[in-house]
C-alpha positions as CSV (number, residue, x, y, z in Angstrom):
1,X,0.0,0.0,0.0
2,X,2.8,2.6,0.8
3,X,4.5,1.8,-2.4
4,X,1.7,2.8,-4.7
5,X,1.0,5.7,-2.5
6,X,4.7,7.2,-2.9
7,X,4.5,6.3,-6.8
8,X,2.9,9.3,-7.8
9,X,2.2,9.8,-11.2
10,X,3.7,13.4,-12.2
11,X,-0.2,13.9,-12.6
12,X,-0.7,13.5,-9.0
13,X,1.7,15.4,-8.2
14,X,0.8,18.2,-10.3
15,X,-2.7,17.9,-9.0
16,X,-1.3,19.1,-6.0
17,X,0.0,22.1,-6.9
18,X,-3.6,23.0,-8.4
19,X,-5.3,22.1,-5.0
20,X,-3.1,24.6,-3.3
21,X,-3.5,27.2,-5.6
22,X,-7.6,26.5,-5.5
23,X,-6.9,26.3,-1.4
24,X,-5.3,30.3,-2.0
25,X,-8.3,31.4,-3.5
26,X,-10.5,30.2,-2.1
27,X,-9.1,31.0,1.3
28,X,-10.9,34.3,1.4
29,X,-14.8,33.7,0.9
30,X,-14.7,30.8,3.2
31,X,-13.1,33.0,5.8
32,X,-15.9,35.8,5.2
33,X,-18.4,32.8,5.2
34,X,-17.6,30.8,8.8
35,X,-16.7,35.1,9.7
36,X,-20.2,35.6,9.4
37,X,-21.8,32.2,10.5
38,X,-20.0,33.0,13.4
39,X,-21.2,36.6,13.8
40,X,-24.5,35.1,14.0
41,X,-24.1,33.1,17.0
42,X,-22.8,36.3,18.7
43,X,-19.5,34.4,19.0
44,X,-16.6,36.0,21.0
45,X,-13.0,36.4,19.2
46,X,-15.0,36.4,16.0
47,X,-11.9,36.8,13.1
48,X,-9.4,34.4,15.3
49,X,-11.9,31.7,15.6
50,X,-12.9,31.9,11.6
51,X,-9.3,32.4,11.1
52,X,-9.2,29.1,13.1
53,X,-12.4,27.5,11.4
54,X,-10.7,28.2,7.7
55,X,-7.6,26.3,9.0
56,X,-9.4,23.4,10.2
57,X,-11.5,23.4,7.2
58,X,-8.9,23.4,4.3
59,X,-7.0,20.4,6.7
60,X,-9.9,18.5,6.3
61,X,-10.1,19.0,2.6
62,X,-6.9,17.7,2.2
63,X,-7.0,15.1,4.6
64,X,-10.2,13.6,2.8
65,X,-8.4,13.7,-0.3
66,X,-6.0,11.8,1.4
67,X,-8.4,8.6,2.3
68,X,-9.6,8.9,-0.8
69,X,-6.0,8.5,-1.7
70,X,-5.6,5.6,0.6
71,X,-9.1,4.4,-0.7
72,X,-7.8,3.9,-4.7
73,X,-5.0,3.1,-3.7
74,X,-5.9,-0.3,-2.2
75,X,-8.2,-0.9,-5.7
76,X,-11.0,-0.8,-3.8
77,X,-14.3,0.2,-6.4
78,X,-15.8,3.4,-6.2
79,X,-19.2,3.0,-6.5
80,X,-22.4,5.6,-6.9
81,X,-23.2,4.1,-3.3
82,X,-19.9,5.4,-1.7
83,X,-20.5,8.6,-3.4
84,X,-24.1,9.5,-2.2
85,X,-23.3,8.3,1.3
86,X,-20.2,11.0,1.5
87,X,-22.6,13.3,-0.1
88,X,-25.3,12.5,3.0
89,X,-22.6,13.1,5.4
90,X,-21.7,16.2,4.4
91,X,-25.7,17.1,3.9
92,X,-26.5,16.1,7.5
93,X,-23.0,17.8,9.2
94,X,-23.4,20.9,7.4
95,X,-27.5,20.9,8.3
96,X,-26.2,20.1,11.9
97,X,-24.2,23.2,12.2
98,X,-27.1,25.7,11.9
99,X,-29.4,23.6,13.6
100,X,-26.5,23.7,16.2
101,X,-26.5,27.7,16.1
102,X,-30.3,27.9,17.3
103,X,-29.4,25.7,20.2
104,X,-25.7,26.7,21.4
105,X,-26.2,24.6,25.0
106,X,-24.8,27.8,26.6
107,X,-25.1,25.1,29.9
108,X,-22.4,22.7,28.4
109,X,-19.8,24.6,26.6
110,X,-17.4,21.9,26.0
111,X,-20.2,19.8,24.5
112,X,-21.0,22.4,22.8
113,X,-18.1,23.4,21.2
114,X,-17.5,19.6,20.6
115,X,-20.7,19.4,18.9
116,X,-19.4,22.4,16.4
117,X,-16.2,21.2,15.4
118,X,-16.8,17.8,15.2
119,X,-19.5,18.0,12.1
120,X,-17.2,20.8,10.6
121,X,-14.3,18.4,10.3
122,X,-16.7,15.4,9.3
123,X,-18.0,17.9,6.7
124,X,-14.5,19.1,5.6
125,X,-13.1,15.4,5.4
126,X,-16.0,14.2,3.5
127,X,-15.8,16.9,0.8
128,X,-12.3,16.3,0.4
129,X,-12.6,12.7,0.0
130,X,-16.0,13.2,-2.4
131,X,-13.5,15.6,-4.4
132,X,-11.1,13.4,-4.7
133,X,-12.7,10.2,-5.6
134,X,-15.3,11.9,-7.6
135,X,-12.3,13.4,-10.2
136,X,-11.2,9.7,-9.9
137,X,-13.9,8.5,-11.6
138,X,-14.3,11.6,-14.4
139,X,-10.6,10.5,-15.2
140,X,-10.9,6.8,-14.8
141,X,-14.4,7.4,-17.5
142,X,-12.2,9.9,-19.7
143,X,-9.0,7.4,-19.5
144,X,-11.3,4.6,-21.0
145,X,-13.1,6.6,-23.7
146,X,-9.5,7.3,-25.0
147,X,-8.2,3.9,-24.7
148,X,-11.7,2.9,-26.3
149,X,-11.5,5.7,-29.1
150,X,-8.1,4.4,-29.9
151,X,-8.9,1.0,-30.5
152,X,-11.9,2.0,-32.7
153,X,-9.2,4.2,-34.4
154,X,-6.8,1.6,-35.2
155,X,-10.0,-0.7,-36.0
156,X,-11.0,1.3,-38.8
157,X,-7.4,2.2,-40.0
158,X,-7.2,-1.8,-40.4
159,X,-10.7,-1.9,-42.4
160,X,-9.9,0.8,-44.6
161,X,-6.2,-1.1,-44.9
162,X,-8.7,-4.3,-46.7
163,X,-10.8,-1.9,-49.0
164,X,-8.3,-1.7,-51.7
165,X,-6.7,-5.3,-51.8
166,X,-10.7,-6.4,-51.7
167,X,-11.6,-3.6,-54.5
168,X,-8.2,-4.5,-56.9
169,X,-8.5,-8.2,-56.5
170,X,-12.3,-7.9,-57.9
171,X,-11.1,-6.0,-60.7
172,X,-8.0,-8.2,-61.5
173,X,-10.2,-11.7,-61.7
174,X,-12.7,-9.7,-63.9
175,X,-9.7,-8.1,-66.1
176,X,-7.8,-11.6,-66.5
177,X,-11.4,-12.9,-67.6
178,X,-11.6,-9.8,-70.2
179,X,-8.6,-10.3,-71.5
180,X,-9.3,-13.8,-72.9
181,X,-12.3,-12.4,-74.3
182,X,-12.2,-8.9,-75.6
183,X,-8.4,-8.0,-74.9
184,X,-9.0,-4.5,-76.8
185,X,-10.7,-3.1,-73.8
186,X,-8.0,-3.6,-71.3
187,X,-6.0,-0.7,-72.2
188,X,-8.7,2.0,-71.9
189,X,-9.6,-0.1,-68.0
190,X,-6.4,0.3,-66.9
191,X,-6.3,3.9,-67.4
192,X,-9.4,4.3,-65.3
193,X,-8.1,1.8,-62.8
194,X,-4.8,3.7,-62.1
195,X,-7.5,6.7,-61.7
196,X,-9.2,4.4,-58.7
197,X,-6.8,3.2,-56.7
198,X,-4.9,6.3,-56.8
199,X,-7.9,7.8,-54.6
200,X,-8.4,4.6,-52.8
201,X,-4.6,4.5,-51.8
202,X,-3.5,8.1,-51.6
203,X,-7.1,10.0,-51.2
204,X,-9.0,7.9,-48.8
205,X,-6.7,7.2,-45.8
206,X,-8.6,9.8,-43.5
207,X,-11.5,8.8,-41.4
208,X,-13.9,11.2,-43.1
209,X,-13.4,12.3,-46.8
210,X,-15.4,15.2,-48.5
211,X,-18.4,13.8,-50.4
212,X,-17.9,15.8,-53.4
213,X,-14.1,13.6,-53.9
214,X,-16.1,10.2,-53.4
215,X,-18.6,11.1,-55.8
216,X,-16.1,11.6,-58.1
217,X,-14.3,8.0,-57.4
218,X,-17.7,6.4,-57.8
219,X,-18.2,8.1,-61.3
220,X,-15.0,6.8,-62.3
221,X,-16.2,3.3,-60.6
222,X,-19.2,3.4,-63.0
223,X,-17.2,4.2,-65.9
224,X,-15.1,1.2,-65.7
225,X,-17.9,-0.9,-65.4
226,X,-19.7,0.3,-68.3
227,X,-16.4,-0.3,-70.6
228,X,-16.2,-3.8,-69.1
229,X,-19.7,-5.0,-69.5
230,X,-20.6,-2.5,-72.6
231,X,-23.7,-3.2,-74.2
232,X,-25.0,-5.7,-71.8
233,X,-25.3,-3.0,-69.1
234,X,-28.4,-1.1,-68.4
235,X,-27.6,1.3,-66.0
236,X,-29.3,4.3,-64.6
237,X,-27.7,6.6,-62.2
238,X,-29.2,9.6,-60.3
239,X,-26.1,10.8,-58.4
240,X,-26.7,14.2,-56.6
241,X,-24.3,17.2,-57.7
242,X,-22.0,18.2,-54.6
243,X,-20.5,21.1,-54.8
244,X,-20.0,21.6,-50.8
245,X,-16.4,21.0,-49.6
246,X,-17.9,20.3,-46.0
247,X,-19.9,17.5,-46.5
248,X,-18.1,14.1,-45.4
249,X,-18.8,10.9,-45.5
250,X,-16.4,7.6,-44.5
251,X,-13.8,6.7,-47.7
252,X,-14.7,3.6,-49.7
253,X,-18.4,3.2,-47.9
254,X,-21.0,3.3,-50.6
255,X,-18.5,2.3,-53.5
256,X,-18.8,-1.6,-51.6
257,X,-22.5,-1.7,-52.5
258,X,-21.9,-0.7,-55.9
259,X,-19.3,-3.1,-56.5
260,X,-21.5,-5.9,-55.2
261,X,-24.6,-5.1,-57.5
262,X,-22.0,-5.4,-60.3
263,X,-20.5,-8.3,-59.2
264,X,-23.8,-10.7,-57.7
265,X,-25.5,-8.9,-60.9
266,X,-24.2,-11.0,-63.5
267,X,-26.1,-14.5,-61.4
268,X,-28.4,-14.1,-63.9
269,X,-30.0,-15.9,-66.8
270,X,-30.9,-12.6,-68.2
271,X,-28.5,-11.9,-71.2
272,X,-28.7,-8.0,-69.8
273,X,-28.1,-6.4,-66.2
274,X,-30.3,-3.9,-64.6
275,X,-28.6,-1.6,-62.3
276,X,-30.1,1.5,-60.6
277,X,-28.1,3.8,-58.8
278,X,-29.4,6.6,-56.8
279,X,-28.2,9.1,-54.4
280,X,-29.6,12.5,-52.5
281,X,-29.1,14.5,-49.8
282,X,-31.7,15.9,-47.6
283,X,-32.2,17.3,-44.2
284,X,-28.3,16.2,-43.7
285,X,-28.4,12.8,-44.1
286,X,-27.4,11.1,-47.3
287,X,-30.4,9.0,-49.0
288,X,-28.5,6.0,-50.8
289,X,-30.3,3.3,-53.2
290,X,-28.7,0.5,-55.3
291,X,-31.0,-1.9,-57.3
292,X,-29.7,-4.8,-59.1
293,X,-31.3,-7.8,-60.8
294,X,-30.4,-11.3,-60.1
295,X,-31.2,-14.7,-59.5
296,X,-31.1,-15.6,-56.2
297,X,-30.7,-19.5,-56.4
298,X,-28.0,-19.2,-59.2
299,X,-26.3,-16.7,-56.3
300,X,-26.7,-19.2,-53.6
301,X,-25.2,-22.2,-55.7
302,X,-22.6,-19.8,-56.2
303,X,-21.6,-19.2,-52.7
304,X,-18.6,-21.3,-52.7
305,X,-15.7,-19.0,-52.5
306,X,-15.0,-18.6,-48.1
307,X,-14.3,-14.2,-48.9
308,X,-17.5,-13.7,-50.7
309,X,-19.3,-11.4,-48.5
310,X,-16.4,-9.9,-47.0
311,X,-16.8,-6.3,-48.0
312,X,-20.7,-5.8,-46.9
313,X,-19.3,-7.1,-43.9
314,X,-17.0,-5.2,-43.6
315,X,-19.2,-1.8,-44.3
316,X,-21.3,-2.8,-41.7
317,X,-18.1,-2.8,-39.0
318,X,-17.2,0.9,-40.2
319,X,-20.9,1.4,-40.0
320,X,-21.1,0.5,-36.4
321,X,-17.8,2.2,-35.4
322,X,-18.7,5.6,-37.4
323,X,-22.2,6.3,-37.9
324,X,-23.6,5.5,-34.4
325,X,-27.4,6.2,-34.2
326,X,-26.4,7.9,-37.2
327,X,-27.6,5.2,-40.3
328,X,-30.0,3.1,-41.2
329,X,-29.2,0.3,-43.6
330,X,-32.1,-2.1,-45.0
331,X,-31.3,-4.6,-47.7
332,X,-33.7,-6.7,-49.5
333,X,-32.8,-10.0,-51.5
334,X,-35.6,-10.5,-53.6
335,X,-36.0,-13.6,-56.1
336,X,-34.9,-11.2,-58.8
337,X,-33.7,-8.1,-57.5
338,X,-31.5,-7.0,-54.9
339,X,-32.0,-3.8,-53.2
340,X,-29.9,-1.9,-50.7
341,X,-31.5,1.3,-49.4
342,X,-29.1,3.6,-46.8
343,X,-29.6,6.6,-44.8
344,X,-26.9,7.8,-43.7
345,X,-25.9,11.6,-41.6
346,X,-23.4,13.5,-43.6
347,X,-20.4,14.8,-40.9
């Protein structure tokens, strides 16, 4: 026990310095205040004995913040319980004194002086130690929303770290597939591919990007698609016009549930795909709608490969970590359609 108590943190012992300097300042209006408490009672000797009473009081500040010292320091849990009781002690000592003033026992003077100092040291000392345990708390609650904030930090670092070998190793299979097939397209895709992962690499490693930018990247998104499917795409997009710097919105978020309409799109017997694309921003929040046409058992006997799925799941994580209270995200798989609606509070 008198180990931890000597290992101050340089916190602590800063903490000290601002007690004192809260103890000089202080000084003055409790002196005026027990000066005229005292004045009151008709008390002899009145400035020594509030000079006195200050004394005393400020003591048993710091000698509460002491057990409350000793009290942390043998790990011991401080509870709500602990800290209404203190507060009830103070409440009934300080109630105690005045009640004390109308009835001095000017019969028993010792018992009645005993009477007065004792509740105003219990009232000091649990003041002190409510002070002192109560800032405990505030820094133990503050020290865990930091360490809590950090690992959410790092969390989403890590998520946005699997967005773009998830996004490039899409494309790749689909651009090893096209080259087979129609190789002439290639060069114009990897031109527009460059263009995307320079955002998603070098653009989108903040936690918040502005809206306007991943607008942009999802154009570009679009435009690859359309010169790797060509004709057998039938898109239609209704992509709001930002033009407000301010507006943010999480990197690489809504480009995961265009990517998967693409992608789960083609599970159909259809020889075209129907794609619907729809974004608008109202009341501060960001209205979000992708529609896509598929075949829902041909998608299921699909299902083989153990990452499908990974980047919804991973949007919901960031979803969870960012947009507390803040979204709400309703998808519908339909026998042939797949719909992905997305409300969602611009920072």
């Amino acid at each position: 026990m008198m180990t931890s108590i000597k290992n101050f943190s340089k916190n602590e012992q800063i903490s000290f310095g601002v007690y004192f300097l809260l103890t000089a300042l202080t000084a003055a209006p409790v002196w005026l205040a027990i000066q005229a408490y005292l004045e009151a009672l008709h008390t002899h000797l009145d400035e020594a004995a509030a000079t006195a009473a200050t004394f005393v009081f400020f003591a048993g500040v710091f000698l509460g913040r002491y057990f409350g010292l000793l009290w942390t320091a043998n790990n011991k849990a401080v509870t709500n319980k602990l800290l209404v009781t203190l507060a009830v002690i103070m409440g009934l000592n300080f109630a105690w004194l005045f009640i004390h003033g109308d009835y001095p026992m000017e019969n028993n003077r010792a018992l009645g002086l005993l009477l007065y100092w004792l509740p105003f040291l219990l009232f000091s000392v649990s003041l002190g130690m409510l002070i002192k345990l109560a800032r405990g708390v505030t820094q133990n609650q503050l020290r865990e929303a930091r360490t809590l904030a950090a690992h959410s930090e790092s969390e989403l670092h890590l998520l946005q770290s699997q967005l773009s070998p998830h996004f490039l190793f899409n494309t790749l299979n689909n651009m090893y597939g096209l080259s087979i097939t129609q190789h002439e397209k290639v060069p114009a895709l990897l031109l527009k591919l460059s263009e995307l992962l320079r955002y998603s690499v070098y653009d989108a490693n903040e936690i918040f990007v502005p809206l306007k930018d991943e607008l942009t990247y999802i154009r570009n998104y679009i435009d690859f698609e359309q010169l790797r499917l060509g004709e057998r795409l039938v898109l239609t997009t209704d992509l709001e016009e930002i033009l407000d710097s301010s507006a943010k919105i999480a990197p690489m978020l809504l480009i995961v549930f265009i990517e998967n309409a693409f992608k789960h799109s083609k599970n159909t017997a259809e020889h075209h795909i129907f794609i619907t694309i729809a974004m608008k921003t109202w009341a501060n929040y960001i209205l979000f709608t992708v529609k896509n046409s598929h075949n829902r058992i041909v998608a299921e006997e699909k299902i083989t490969d153990k990452h499908s799925g990974f980047g919804l799941a991973n949007v919901r994580k960031r979803l969870s970590l960012l947009y507390v209270g803040e979204h709400e995200l309703e998808i519908e798989d339909g026998e042939t359609e797949y719909t992905v609606n997305l409300r969602l509070k611009i920072k």
